[in-house]
RODRENMI-115697 format. One record per residue (C-alpha): residue in three letters; x, y, z. Coordinates in steps of 0.05 Angstrom, whole numbers, plus 5000, padded with zeros to 4 digits. Example, Ala and Ser with C-alpha at 12.3 -4.5 7.8 and 13.67 -1.06 7.14 Angstrom:
2
ALA524649105156
SER527349795143
***
This chain:
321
UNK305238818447
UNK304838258496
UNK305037778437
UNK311238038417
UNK314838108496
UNK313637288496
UNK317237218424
UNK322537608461
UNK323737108520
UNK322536518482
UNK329036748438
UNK333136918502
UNK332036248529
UNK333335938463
UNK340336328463
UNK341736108529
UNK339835398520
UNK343835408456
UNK350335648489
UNK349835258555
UNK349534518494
UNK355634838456
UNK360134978528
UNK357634228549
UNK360734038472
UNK367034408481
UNK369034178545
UNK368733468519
UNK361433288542
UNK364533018605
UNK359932738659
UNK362832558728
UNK363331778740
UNK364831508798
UNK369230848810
UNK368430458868
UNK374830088894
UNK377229708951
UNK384129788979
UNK387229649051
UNK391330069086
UNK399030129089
UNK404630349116
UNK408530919096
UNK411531599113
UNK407832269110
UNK410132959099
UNK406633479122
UNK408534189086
UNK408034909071
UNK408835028992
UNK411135738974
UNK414836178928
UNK420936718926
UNK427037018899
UNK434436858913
UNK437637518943
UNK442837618992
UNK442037589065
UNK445538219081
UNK447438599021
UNK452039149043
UNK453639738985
UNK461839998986
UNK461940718978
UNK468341118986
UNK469241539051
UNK472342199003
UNK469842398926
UNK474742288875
UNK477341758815
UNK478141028829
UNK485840768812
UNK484740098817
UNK479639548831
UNK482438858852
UNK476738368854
UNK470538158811
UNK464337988812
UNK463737188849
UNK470637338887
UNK470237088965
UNK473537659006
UNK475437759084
UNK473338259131
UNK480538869126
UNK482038679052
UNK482939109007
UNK478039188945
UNK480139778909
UNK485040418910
UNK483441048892
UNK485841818895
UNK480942388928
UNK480343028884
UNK486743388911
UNK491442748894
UNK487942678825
UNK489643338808
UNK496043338834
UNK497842698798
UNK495342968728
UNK499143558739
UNK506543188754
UNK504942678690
UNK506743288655
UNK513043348687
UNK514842668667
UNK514541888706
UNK518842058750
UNK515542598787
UNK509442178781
UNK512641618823
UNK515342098877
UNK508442408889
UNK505641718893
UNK509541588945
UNK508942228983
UNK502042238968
UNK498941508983
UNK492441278948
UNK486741138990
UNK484540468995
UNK477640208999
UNK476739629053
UNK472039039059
UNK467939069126
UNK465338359125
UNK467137679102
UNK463137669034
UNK462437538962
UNK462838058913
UNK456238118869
UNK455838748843
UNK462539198812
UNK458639758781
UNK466140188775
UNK472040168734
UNK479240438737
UNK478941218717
UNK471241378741
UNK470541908793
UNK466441808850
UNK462942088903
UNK461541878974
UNK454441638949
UNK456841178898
UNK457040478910
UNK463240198880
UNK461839458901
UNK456439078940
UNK457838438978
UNK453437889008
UNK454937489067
UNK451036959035
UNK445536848982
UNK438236549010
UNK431636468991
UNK426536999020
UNK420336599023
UNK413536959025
UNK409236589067
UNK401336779073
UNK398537029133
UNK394336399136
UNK400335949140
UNK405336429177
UNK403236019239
UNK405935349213
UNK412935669212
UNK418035609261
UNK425135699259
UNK429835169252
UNK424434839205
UNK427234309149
UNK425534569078
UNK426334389005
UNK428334828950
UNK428134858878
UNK429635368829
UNK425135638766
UNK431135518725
UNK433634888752
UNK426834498776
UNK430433798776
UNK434734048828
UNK432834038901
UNK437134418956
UNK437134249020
UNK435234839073
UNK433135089137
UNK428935699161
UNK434036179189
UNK429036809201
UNK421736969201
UNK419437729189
UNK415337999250
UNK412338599204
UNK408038449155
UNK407738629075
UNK401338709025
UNK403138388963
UNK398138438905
UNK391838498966
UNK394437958993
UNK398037999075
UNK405837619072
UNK410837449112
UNK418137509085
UNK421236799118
UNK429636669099
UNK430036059077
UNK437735869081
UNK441535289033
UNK445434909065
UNK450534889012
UNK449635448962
UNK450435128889
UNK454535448839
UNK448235628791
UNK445736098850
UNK444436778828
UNK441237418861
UNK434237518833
UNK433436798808
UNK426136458828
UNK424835958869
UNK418935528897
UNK420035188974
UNK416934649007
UNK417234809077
UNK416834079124
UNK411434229179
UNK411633519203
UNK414032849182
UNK412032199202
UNK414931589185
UNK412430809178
UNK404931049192
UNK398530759178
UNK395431139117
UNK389331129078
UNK387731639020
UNK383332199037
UNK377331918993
UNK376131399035
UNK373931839094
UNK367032019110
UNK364132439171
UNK357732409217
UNK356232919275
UNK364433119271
UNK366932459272
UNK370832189212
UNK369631409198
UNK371530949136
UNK366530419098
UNK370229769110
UNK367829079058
UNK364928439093
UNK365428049031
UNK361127988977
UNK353128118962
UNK354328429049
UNK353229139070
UNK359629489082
UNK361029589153
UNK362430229192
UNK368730399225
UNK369731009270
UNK377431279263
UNK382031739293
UNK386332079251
UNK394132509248
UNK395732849205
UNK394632889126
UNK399433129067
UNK392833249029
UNK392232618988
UNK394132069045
UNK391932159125
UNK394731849180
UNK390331279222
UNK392131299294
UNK386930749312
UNK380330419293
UNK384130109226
UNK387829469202
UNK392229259157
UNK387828749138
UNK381029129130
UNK378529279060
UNK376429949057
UNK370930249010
UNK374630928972
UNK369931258916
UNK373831618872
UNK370832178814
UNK372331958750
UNK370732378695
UNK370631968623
UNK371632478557
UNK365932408502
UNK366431868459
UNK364332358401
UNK368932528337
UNK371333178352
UNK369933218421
UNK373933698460
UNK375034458462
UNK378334698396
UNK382335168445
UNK385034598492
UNK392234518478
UNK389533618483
UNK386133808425
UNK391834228383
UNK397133658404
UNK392533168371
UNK391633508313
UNK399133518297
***
């Protein structure tokens, strides 16, 4: 029995060795190499921000629904028309001048006309300066004071939704970048006009809502369209700047391995640093332009080997083709 509980094991490990070589083999038999490189630091401008998503949607959106029940006459805009606060959108009869009117058609035009006079058609009125997005009624349908015959927007934005983590970094007035799903080579130019005191839970996760307002809304902006925004924390411009790699860090202070030339020990140098976009930081002091500083970068080389690869990397179908 014990005999055959150490056949046992010595197959499991066998399985497990076996699978462990093939996942090595599939994911190329890549081993991490690192390159050693020396580069001096330079000048440039950093850009420090907040990278999010959302969805294009009005700022106010503000439903039209008739103040008595009855069938709509007339409707004189569309959908994309700019309107003015007092103009009128649509005309349309309550249930008593509907009837009445159906009633004197039989009776011929002319008593149709005098009624229309007598009896006037109510109109519907726009109480904001808008754009019409939504006409969800036609000439002929009867309504009721529920029924939103048009919705306007004051203006289309981007609400942002920011992570809890990050809802710090936001302040109002703040420069940001956006670019749609559907449109990614376009950037718009925008500000943050509103940040949401009440937070959301969004698949587990705690959000923000933030309005994120164009400057100039382009003409391929719809309601409900995606959008990813770069919102600019802080910017700094014509600053010292070495990559990230190159920093190291001893008791809590960061310092950079500078070159003394050839076949010598690489020197020490205790920095202080600003701010970082993540792939470049900002030297304040303890750096020059002309030191040659040490970065190690992680390399990783694919297997020389035919074949070599994962059979379900989309590297590997492309080659194949």
């Amino acid at each position: 029995m014990r005999k055959r509980t150490w056949i046992i094991l010595f197959i499991i490990v066998a399985v497990v060795a076996a699978g462990g070589l093939i996942v090595f083999k599939f994911r190329g038999g890549k081993t991490p190499d690192e390159i050693t490189r020396e580069i001096e630091p330079e000048y440039g401008d950093l850009t420090v921000t907040v990278s999010t998503n959302g969805v294009v949607e009005p700022q106010n959106r503000l439903e039209i629904m008739p103040a008595v029940a009855g069938r709509i006459e007339e409707i004189l805009v569309r959908e994309g028309d700019r309107v003015r606060a007092g103009q009128t959108l649509a005309r349309m009869s309550s249930t008593d001048r509907a009837t009445l009117l159906d009633a004197a058609r039989a009776r011929g035009a002319e008593t149709v006309r005098m009624w229309e006079e007598v009896y006037k058609a109510t109109p519907i009125i726009s109480p904001i300066d808008g754009e019409v997005i939504v006409r969800e009624i036609e000439p002929g349908q009867t309504v009721t004071t529920s029924t939103a015959v048009l919705v306007l927007s004051d203006r289309l934005i981007v609400k942002a939704q920011v992570d809890e983590t990050d809802i710090g970094r936001i302040r109002i007035g703040q420069k940001a970048v956006i670019s749609l799903d559907a449109y990614p080579e376009t950037e718009i130019r925008a500000t943050v006009d509103h940040i949401a005191y009440e937070s959301k839970t969004v698949s587990n996760v705690t959000i923000y809502e933030v309005d994120i307002l164009p400057e100039k809304v382009p003409p391929a902006f719809r309601s409900g369209m995606s959008a990813n925004v770069e919102i600019i924390e802080q910017e700094r411009e014509g600053v010292l700047t070495i990559p990230v790699q190159a920093l190291k860090r001893k008791q809590g202070k960061a310092f950079v391995l500078v070159s003394e030339g050839e076949g010598k020990e690489p020197r020490r140098k205790y920095v202080e640093l600003g701010v970082s976009d993540g792939s470049r930081v900002e030297v304040l002091s303890g750096l020059g332009v002309d030191d040659r500083v040490i970065v190690n970068f992680q390399a990783y080389q694919p297997s020389k080997e035919p074949g070599g690869g994962s059979p379900l990397s989309p590297w590997s179908r492309r080659r194949k083709r």
